[in-house]
N, C-alpha and C positions, 0 to 999 in steps of 0.2 A: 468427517462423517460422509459416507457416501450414499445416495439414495437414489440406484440402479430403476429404471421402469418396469414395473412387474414386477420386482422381487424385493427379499427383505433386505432392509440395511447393515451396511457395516462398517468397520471405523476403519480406515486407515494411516499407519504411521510409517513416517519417511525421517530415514536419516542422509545426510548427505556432508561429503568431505568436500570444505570450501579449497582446498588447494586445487585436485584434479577433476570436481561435476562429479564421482560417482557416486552411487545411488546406491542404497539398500532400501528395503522396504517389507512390511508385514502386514498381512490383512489380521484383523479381529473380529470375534461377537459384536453387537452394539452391547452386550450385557457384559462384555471380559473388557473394557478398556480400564480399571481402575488402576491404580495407585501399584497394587503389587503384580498386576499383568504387566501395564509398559515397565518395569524397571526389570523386572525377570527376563525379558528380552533384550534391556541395553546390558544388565550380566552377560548374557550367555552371550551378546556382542563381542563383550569387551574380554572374555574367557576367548572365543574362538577367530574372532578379529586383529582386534589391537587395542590398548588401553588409552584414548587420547588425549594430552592436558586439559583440554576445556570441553565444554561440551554447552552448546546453546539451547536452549529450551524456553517454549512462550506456555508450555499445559499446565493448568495445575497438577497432572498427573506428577508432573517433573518436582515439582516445588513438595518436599515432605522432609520427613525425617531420613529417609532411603539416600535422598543423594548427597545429605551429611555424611549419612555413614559411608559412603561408596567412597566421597572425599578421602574418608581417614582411612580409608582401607587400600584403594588404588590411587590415590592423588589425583584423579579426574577433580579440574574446578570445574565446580556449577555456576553457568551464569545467564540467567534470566530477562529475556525479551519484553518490557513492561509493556502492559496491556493497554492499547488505542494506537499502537506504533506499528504495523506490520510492514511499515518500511523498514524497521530495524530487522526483519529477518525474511529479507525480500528475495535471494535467493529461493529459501526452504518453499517459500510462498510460488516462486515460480517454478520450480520440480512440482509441487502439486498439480498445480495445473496442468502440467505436462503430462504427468502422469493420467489427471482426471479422461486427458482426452486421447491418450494412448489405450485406456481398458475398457472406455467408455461404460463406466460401474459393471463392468463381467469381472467377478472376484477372481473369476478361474485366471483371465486376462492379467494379473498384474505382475506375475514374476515375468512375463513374455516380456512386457512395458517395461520392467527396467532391467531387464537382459538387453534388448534391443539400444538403451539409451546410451548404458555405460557402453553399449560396443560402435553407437555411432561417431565420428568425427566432429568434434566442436568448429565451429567457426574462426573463433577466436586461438584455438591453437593447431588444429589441421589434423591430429590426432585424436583419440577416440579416449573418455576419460578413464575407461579399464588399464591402457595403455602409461597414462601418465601417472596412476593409483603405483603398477607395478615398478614404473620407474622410480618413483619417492620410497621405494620400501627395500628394504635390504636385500641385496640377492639373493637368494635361494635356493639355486641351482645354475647351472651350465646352460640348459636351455631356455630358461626363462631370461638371463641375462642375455644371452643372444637374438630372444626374440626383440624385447625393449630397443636392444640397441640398432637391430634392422628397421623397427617400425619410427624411431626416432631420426632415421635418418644418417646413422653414424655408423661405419668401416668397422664391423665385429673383429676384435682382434681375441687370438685364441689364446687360452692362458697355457704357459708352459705348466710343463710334469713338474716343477719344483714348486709353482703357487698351486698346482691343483694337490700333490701331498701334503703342503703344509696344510691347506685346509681340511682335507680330511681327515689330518690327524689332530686340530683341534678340536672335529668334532667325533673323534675315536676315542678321546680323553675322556669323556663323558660317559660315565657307564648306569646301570640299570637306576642304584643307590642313590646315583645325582639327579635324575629325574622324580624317584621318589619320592626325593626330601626337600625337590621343590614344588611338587603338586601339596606335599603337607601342609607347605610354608605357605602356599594358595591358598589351602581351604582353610587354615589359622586365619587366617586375616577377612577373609569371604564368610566365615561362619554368622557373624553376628547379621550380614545382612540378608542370609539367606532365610535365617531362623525369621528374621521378620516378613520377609517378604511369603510366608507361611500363614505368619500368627498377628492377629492385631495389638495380644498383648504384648507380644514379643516388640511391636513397635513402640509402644506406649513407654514402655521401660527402657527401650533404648533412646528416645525421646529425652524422656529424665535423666540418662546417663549422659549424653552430648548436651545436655542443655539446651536443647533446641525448643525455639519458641515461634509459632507460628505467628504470619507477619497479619495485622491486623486485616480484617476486610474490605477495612473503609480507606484504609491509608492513602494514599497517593503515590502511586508507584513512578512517577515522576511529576518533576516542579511542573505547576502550570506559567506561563506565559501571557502578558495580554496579546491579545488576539484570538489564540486560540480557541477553537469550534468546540463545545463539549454539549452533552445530554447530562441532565439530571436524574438521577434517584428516587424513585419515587420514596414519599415518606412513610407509605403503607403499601405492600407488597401484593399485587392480584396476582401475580404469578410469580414460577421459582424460577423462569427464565425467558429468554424472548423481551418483546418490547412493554408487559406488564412490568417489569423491573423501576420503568424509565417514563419520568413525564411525557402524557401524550396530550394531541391536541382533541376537538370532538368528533375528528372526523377517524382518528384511531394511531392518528402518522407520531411519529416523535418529533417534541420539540426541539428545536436546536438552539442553542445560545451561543454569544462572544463573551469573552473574558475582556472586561474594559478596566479593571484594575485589582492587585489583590494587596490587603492591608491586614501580617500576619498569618490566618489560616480562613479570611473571608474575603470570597472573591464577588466582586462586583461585575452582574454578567445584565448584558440584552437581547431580549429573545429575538431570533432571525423573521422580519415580517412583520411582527407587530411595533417594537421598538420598546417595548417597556422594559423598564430597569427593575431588577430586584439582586439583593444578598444569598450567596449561600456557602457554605463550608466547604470547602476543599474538598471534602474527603466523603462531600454527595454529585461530586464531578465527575465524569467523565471524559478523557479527554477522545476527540474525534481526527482520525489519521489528515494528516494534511500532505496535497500533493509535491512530490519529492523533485526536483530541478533534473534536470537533463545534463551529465557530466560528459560533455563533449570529448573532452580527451580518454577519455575510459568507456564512451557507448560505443557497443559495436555495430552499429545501427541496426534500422527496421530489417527484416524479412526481406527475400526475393518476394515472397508476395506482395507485400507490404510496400515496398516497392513498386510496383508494378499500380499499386493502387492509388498511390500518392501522383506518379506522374500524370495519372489523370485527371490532376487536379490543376485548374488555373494558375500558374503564378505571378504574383505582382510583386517587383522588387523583392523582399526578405521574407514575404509572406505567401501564405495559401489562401485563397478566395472560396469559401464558402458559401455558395449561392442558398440565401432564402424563397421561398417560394413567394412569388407576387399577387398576396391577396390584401396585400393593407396594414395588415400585423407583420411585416418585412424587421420592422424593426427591434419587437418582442422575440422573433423566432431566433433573430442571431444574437441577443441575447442572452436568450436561452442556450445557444448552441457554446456561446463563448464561456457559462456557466459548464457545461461538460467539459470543455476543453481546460478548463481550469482545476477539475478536478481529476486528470488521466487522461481520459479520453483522448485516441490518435484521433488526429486529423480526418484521418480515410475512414472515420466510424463513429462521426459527429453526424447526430438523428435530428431530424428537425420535425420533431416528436407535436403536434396540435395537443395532448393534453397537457405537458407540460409548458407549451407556450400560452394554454390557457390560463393554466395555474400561477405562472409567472404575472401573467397580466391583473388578475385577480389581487394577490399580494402585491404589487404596486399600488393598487387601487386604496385598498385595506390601509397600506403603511401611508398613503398619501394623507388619507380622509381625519386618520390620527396626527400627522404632522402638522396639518392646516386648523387643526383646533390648536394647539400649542402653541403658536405664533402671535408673539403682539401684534396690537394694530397695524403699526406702519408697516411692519416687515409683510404682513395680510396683503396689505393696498399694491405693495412693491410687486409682488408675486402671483397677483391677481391681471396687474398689468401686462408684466411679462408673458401671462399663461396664456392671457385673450388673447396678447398682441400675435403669438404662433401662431393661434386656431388662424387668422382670417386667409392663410397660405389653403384653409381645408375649406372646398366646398360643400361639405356636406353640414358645417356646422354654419346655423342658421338663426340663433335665439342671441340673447343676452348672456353675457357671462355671469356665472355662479358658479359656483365649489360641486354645490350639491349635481347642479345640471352637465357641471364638464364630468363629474365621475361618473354621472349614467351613462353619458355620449360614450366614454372611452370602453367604459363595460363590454361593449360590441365587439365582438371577436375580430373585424377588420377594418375595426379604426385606425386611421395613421398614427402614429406616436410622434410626438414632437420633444424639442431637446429640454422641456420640464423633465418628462420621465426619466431621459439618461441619469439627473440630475438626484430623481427618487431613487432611481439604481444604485447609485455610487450610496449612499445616503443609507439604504440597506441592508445590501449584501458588502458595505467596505469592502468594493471594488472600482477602481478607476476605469473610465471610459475615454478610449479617441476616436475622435473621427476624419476619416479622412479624405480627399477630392484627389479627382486627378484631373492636374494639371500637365501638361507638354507632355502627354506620358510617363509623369512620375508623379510620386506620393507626396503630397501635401498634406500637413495638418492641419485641419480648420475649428477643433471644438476638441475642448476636454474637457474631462469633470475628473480633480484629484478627490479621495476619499476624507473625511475628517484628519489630520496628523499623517497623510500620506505624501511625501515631499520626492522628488529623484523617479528615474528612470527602473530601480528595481520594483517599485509600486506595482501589485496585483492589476492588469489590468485585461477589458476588452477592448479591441479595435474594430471599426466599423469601417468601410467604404461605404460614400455615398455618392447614387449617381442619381441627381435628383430628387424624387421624394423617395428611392428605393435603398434600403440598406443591406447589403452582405457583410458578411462573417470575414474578420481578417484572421490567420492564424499564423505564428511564427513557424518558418521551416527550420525546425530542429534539428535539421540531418548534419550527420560529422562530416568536417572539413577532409577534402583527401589530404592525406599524406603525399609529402612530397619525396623521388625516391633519384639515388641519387647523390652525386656531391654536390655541396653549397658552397660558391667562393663568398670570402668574407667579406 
């Protein structure tokens, strides 16, 4: 859905060939996207295109009785992108974007946007993906095989007169009769899906005829996982869509849960921030996309911008330095920053955002104040000791230690944080913390916090540099290794 400044909205739909990047695309009504709009356009696709084995789809518009019947009609398989995963159709995901900021929502703008796209050169192969569409497709003609083969790079060689008559006269064989009676044999088989993509009842009965049963609502369109981040279902609905669907908290935000075990079809989840445990059914879960690893051998790295943006950045040994601002909360803000970085965020576009380092500090405070009720005695005495024994590093704190009195102190927007909280961190968001000094000019580690059941090196975590009582943001430089080019002796 696009929603242009000043003007009305509209939908649009992108399809896209994972072999060569090109692009097709269609603007809509916001009122024409249903069910028998998008499929009357992957028709006429697949009538004036090419018909192709699979076809991926994340809309419900895709998911109907339509692309059964298209199944048995043209042998196109349907196979469907489950919903909280948009990493599974990360491509499709990033042509949008691309698109979004080629037309910049001007409807008029989008056949421009992907004329311009298929006709630029990729990175990744140095030709332009109209170019590699036509090379993957059967020749055509004389001059489109000649063009291919100049833009590919390869010595056009000329067909003699004896391959250029055979070919013509295989396709001189073909007379008025045999095109005929194959548009008949077309519309025989296209008939049932056209008639529906007309008539509702036309679908309903052809429904009944394939036996097609729609997949339940609630179901789980994939297994959940412990760990994974989900939102719940509200059990009485204020809205048909939006975050009324979905448990909110009282300030209106969605709550977020972990999946800490699931036995059967009830998963045992704790809510992010406050830690309380409760039960719920699978199939009132939602699951929430988690961030996708960095495949070094197959990324074709950042942007010339991007580029450009990242060398401005500090580096220490394998990492990038993310300077926090030096007001007290040094150590709240990069972990706030290391929380975006864990979830996407490049490097070069980590915000070191005061409401969200507020918020962050806040729900430490909250998850702490519930932690230290829960606690036997001795473990109280142990962790009361330890928490005083940090403060006497802070001169600003000046009283006796208590629970109650160290949580007002830290409430302060530019209180130091000390390594109790790393500790409530990991303890929260099931994320690991290091930290680290420098020594002789290199990286030492002086303090970790692993997460409950968090063991090894691939463990979720943040990195801190600490120089002093001041903390920065570590971030791993992701960038691909060069290739080496060249012969290798063995």
């Amino acid at each position: 859905m696009v929603t242009p400044p000043g003007g009305d909205r509209w939908c649009m739909m992108v399809l896209l060939d994972f072999t060569s990047n090109r692009l097709w695309a269609w603007d809509m009504d916001e009122d024409k996207k249903g069910v028998g709009d998008v499929q009357s356009l992957l028709v006429r696709w697949y009538s004036e295109i090419e018909v192709p084995l699979v076809i991926w789809s994340d809309g419900s518009q895709f998911r109907s009785v339509l692309s059964e019947a298209v199944k048995l009609s043209l042998g196109v398989e349907p196979r469907f992108i489950p919903p909280g995963r948009p990493q599974s159709n990360g491509l499709v995901e990033v042509m949008n974007r691309v698109l979004d900021g080629s037309h910049g929502g001007d409807r008029s703008q989008l056949m421009l946007a992907v004329a311009a796209h298929n006709a630029m050169p990729t990175r990744k192969h140095g030709i332009c993906p109209e170019a590699i569409w036509r090379a993957c497709r059967p020749v055509e003609s004389r001059w489109k095989h000649k063009t291919v083969q100049s833009v590919l790079g390869h010595p056009p060689t000329d067909l003699s007169s004896e391959e250029w008559d055979s070919f013509l006269s295989a396709h001189a064989a073909l007379t008025t009769d045999d095109y005929k009676q194959a548009i008949a044999t077309f519309e025989a088989k296209m008939q049932p899906v056209q008639e529906a993509l007309q008539d509702q009842h036309a679908r309903s009965a052809l429904a009944q005829q394939l036996k097609y049963q729609r997949k339940k609502t609630r179901a789980s369109a994939m297994p959940l996982l412990s760990g994974d981040r989900v939102i719940v279902r509200a059990s009485q609905y204020r809205s048909a869509c939006g975050y009324g669907k979905f448990e909110t908290d009282k300030g209106g935000g969605l709550k977020e849960y972990v999946v800490k075990s699931i036995n059967s079809s009830i998963a045992q989840i704790e809510e992010l921030g406050t830690g309380v445990l409760g039960f719920k059914h699978v199939g009132m879960l939602k699951a929430l996309p988690n961030s996708m690893p960095s495949n070094v051998a197959d990324d074709p790295g950042p942007s010339p911008r991007a580029k450009r943006q990242l060398e401005r950045l500090p580096p220490i040994g394998p990492f990038f330095q993310i300077a926090a601002d030096t007001d007290g909360g040094c150590m709240f803000r990069s972990l706030a920053m290391g929380l975006q970085f864990l979830a996407g965020v490049p490097p070069h576009r980590l915000e070191d955002n005061d409401q969200q380092v507020l918020q962050l500090r806040r729900s430490l405070i909250a998850y702490s104040e519930r932690h230290v009720r829960g606690l036997p005695r001795q473990e109280l005495l142990t962790l009361s000791e330890l928490a005083a024994h940090e403060l006497r590093d802070d001169p600003s704190w000046k009283t006796s230690f208590s629970w109650d009195a160290f949580h007002q102190y830290m409430s302060e927007p530019k209180r130091y944080g000390t390594y109790y909280w790393l500790g409530t961190f990991t303890r929260m968001h099931s994320v690991g913390v290091r930290v680290y000094r420098l020594q002789s000019d290199a990286l030492a580690l002086s303090w970790q916090e692993q997460p409950p059941g968090g063991v090894g090196a691939d463990t979720r975590h943040v990195s801190l540099l600490r120089n002093g009582l001041h903390y920065d943001l570590l971030v791993l430089n992701m960038a691909p290794a060069k290739r080496m080019r060249g012969k290798q002796s063995a």
